[in-house]
C-alpha positions as CSV (number, residue, x, y, z in Angstrom):
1,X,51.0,-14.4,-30.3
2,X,51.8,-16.2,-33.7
3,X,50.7,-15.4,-37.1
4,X,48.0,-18.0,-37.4
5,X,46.3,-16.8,-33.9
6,X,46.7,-12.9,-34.9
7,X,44.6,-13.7,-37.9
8,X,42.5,-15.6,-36.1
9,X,41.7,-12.7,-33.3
10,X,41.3,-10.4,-37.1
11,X,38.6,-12.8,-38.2
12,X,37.2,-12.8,-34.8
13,X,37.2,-9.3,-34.5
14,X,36.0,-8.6,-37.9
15,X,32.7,-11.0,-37.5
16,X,32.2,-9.5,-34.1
17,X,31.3,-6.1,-35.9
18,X,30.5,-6.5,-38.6
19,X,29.2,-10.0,-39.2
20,X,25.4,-8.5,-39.0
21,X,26.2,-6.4,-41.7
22,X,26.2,-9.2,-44.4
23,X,29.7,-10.4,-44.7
24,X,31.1,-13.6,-44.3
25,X,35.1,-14.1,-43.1
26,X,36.9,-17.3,-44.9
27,X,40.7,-18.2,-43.7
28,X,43.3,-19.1,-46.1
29,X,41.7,-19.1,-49.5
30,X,44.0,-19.7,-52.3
31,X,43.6,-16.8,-54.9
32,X,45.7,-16.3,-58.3
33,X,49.2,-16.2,-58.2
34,X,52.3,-14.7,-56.4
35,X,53.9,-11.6,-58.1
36,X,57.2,-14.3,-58.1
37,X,54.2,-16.6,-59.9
38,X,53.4,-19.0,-56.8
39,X,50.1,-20.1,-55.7
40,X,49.1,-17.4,-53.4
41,X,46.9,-18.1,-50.3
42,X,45.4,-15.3,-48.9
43,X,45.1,-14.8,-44.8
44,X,41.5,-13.4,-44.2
45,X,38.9,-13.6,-47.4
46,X,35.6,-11.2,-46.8
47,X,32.4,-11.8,-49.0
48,X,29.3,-9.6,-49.0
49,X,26.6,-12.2,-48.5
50,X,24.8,-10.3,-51.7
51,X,27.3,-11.1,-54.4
52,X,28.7,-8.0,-54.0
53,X,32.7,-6.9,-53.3
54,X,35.1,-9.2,-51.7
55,X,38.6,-7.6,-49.7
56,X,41.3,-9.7,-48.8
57,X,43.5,-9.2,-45.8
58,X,47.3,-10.6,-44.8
59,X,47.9,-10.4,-41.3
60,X,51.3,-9.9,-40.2
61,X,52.1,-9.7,-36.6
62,X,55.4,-9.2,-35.2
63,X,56.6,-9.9,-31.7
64,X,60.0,-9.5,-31.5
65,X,62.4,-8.5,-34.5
66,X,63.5,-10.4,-37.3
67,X,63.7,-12.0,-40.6
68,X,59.2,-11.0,-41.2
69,X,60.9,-7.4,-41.6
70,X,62.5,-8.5,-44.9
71,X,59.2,-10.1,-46.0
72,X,57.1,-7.0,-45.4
73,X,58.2,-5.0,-49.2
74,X,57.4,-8.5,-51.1
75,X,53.6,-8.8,-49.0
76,X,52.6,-5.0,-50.0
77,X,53.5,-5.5,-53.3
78,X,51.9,-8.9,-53.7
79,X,48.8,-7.0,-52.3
80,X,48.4,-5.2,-54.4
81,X,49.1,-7.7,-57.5
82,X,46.4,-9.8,-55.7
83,X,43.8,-8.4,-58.2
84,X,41.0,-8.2,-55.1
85,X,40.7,-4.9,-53.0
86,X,42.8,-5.8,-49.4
87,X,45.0,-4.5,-47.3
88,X,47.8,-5.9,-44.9
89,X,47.0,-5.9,-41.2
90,X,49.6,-5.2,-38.9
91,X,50.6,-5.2,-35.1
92,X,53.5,-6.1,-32.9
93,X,56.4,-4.3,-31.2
94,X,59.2,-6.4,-33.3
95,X,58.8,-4.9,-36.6
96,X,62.1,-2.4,-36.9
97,X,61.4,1.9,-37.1
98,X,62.0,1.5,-41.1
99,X,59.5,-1.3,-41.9
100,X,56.9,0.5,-39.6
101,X,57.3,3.7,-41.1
102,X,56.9,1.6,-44.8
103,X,53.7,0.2,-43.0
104,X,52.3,3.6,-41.5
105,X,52.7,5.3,-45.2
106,X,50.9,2.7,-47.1
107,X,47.6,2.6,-48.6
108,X,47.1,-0.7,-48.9
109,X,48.3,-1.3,-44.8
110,X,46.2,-0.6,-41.3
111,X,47.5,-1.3,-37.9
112,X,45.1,-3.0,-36.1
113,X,45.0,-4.8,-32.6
114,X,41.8,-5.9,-31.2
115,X,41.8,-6.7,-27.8
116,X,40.5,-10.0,-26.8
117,X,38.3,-9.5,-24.3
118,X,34.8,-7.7,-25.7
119,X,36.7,-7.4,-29.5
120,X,35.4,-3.9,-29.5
121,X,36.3,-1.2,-31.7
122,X,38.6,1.1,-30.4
123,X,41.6,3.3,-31.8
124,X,43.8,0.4,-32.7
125,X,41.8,-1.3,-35.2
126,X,40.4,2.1,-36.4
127,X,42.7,1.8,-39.6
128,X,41.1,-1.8,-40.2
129,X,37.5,-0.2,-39.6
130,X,38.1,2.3,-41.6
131,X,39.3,0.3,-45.0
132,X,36.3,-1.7,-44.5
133,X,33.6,1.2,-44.3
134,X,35.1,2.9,-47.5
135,X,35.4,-0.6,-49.5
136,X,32.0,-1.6,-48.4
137,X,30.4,1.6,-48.2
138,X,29.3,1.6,-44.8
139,X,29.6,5.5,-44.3
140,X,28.0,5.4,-40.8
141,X,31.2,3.7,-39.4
142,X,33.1,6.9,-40.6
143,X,30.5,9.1,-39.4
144,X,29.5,7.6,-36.1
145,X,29.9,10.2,-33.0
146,X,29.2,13.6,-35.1
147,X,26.5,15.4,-36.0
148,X,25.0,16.6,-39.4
149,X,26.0,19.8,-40.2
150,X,23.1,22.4,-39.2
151,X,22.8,25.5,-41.7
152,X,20.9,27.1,-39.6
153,X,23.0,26.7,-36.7
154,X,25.7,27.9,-38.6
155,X,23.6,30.9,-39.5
156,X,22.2,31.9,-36.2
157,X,26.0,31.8,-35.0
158,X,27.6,34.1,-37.7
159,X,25.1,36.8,-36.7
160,X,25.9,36.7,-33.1
């Protein structure tokens, strides 16, 4: 997989589940500049369909090793100069154990790897999901599968 279908499977993936939720998914939308002052284009561009926030996403996808390693310090930082919330999506087996661990520590970075087929939600685009809930406020992503805690409950089972 190349950079441009990566992103591509992102966008898909993105409008897949959350689409009915009021965003809309633009590719490679030029936005400010560069932190080295050149026009920057930006991968993924999210809009809330109300006027409200916007998050822009670089994909970076990594087969095999190679020179993207050397590019992956210059992307986070441009990130976050990009004066938009956004992240850097990652995923790949090529990327080497330093640049990884750079991408696993970041704020501003979430692995994600949608599968193809169905482009459900699963534990490798968890990162991406969760980004989105907390920039877009959608707390029931982060929530789904548990309960409200019950006081009562909790009550009933400390005097046991």
């Amino acid at each position: 997989m190349n950079g441009v279908e990566y992103a591509k499977l992102v966008a898909a993936y993105i409008l897949k589940n959350f689409g009915d939720r009021g965003i809309q998914v633009y590719r490679e939308i030029n936005v400010g500049k560069s932190i080295i002052g050149k026009g920057r284009r930006i991968d993924l561009f999210l809009v809330a369909n109300d006027g409200g926030p916007a998050f822009a996403i670089e994909c970076k996808h990594q087969a095999v090793s190679g020179t993207t390693d050397e590019k992956i310090p210059y992307a986070l930082e441009d990130m976050k100069a990009v004066g938009v919330a956004g992240c850097i999506v990652y995923a790949g087996d090529g990327f080497s154990k330093g640049v990884l661990h750079l991408l696993q520590a970041s704020e501003i970075a979430a692995y994600c790897l949608p599968e193809r087929e169905g482009l459900a939600c699963s534990r490798h685009t968890r990162e991406l999901d969760h980004m989105l809930a907390i920039h877009f406020e959608w707390w029931d992503v982060l929530v789904s599968h548990r309960s409200v805690f019950d006081l009562e409950e909790w009550r009933s089972e400390s005097t046991d």
